[in-house]
C-alpha positions, 0 to 999 in steps of 0.5 A: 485544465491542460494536461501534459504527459511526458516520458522520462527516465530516472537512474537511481531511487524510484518510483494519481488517480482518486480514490475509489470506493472502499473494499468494504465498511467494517466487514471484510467479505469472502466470496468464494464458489464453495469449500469443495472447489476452494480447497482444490483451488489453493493446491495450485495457487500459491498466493496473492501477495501484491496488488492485482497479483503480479508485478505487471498488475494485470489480475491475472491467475494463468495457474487456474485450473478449477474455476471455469465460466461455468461452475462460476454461475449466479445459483452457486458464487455468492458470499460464503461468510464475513468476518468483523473488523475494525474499521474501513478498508481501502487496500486490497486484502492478501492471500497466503496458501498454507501458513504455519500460524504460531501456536494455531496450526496450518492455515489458507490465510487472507490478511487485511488492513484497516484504517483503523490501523489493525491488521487482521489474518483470516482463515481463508476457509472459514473453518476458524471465525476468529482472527488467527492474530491481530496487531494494532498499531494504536494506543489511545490511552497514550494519545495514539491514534489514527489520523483524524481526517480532519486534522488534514484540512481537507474538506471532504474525506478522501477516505474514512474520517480517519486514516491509518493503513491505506496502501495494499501492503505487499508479502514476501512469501520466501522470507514470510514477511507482511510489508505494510506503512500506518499513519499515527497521531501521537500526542499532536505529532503526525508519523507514519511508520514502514512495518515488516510483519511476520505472517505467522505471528504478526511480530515485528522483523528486521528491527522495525518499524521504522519512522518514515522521514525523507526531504530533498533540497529544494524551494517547493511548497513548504520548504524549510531555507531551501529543504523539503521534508516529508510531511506525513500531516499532508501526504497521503500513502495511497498507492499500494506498496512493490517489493523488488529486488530487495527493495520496498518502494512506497508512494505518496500523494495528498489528501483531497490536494490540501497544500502543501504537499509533494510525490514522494517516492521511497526505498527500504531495504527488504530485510535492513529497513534502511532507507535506500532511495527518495525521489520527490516529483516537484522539489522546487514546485509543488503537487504532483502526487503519486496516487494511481487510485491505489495501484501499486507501480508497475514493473516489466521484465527488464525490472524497470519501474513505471508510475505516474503522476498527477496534476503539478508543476511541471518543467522538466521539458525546460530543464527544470526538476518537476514532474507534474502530470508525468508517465516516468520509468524508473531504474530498480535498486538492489538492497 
């Protein structure tokens, strides 16, 4: 398959890969050196609240001052304890130093979401087996559901046999807010909602969730008398979610490419959830997720956002407005 890459740059809204291994199948595993060193730890470091730690997605803790290569060795690291939940796990779990949890106490909490559409926060240190609360975005006795995979057409599953939470959500520690999109069946309808969580209690914030609806004009795959519309049956929230400067940007691509779809990129205001930019990667063609096996977009000290795209339409070098197979850099918004 010939591939092009190109740079491009956009002002205005923002914002390939395949999928990866789940993080685990129904247990959500801590591994941590011991309690004694983990305690110390979590005095130094605040949190991991986006994907891979920074804005720059490199991984990188350059505040550790405890574990070294060698108190981290094969007779003292290993698994510590588990903790049960509900379904798969495809986005990476959070960490949050020193949460006041309502009515619980002061806690070091790891938050993780399933594709059952449960959120689960942990205590970190294990002291406290249960969870410390739990939201389900889910109601089967109302016809509310995950999304059978099947329902996608795809042949094989990209993830579990139903999908609900995918995307590493993303945590606002100033404001204390979990920011994270569940994909529902609702008696025969396809939704997928943006939800902006409390980390203290798991409540609803800002007046959310709110529906995720888009469309741009067009004459790409699906449109509708030269519209195309955000088709959460067919567009896969894989990448993981980037809070800047007020705005929540959330990725789209396909599940297993089963047409039609189309990159989707949109903005929320942080603390409004009103939708503050779309951009859609082929609005007159067709693919072109936005997928990055799961990361998130990627940002430099300038602020300017950078993602890119997978195989699709392309013929921006032609004039045209589709960004297949495309590196693009984006100007960030403000709320």
């Amino acid at each position: 398959m010939q591939t092009r890459r190109r740079v491009h740059s956009w002002s205005g809204g923002v914002l390939s890969g395949r999928v990866f291994q789940p993080l685990c199948k129904l247990l959500a595993i801590l591994c941590l050196w011991s309690f004694g060193v983990w305690l110390t730890q979590v005095q130094t470091y605040s949190g991991m609240l986006t994907w891979h730690n920074d804005l720059a997605r490199t991984g990188q803790n350059l505040h550790e001052t405890v574990l070294t290569p060698t108190n981290v060795n094969a007779k003292t690291f290993g698994k510590a304890f588990s903790f049960p939940v509900d379904g798969k796990i495809f986005g990476q779990p959070l960490y949050v130093f020193n949460v006041a949890v309502a009515g619980k106490g002061t806690y070091n909490v790891i938050y993780v979401a399933t594709e059952n559409d449960s959120v689960y926060p942990f205590d970190a240190d294990g002291v406290n087996t249960m969870p410390l609360w739990n939201d389900s975005f889910i109601n089967p006795g109302k016809g509310v559901t995950p999304i059978p995979c099947k329902d996608t057409g795809a042949k094989v599953c990209p993830f579990a046999s139903t999908i609900g939470i995918t995307g590493t959500p993303v945590i606002n520690r100033s404001s204390g807010t979990l920011y994270l999109v569940a994909a529902t069946k609702e008696n025969g309808k396809y939704v997928n909602r943006l939800h902006a969580l409390d980390i203290t209690s798991g409540s609803e914030k800002f007046g959310g969730p709110v529906q995720v609806k888009a469309s741009v004009k067009g004459t790409g795959a699906g449109n509708n008398h030269g519209i195309v519309s955000f088709n959460p049956q067919h567009e896969s929230q894989r990448p993981g979610l980037l809070l800047l400067n007020g705005v929540v940007y959330i990725g789209w691509a396909s599940f297993a490419e089963v047409a039609p779809f189309h990159g989707w990129v949109l903005g929320y205001g942080a603390t409004s959830l009103a939708q503050s930019a779309v951009f859609n990667s082929t609005p007159n063609g067709s693919d072109r997720g936005v997928w990055q096996s799961g990361a998130a977009p990627s940002v430099d000290a300038a602020a300017n956002i950078y993602l890119i795209t997978g195989n699709g339409t392309f013929d921006i070098n032609k004039g045209g407005s589709d960004r297949g197979d495309t590196f693009l850099k984006f100007n960030a918004r403000s709320e």
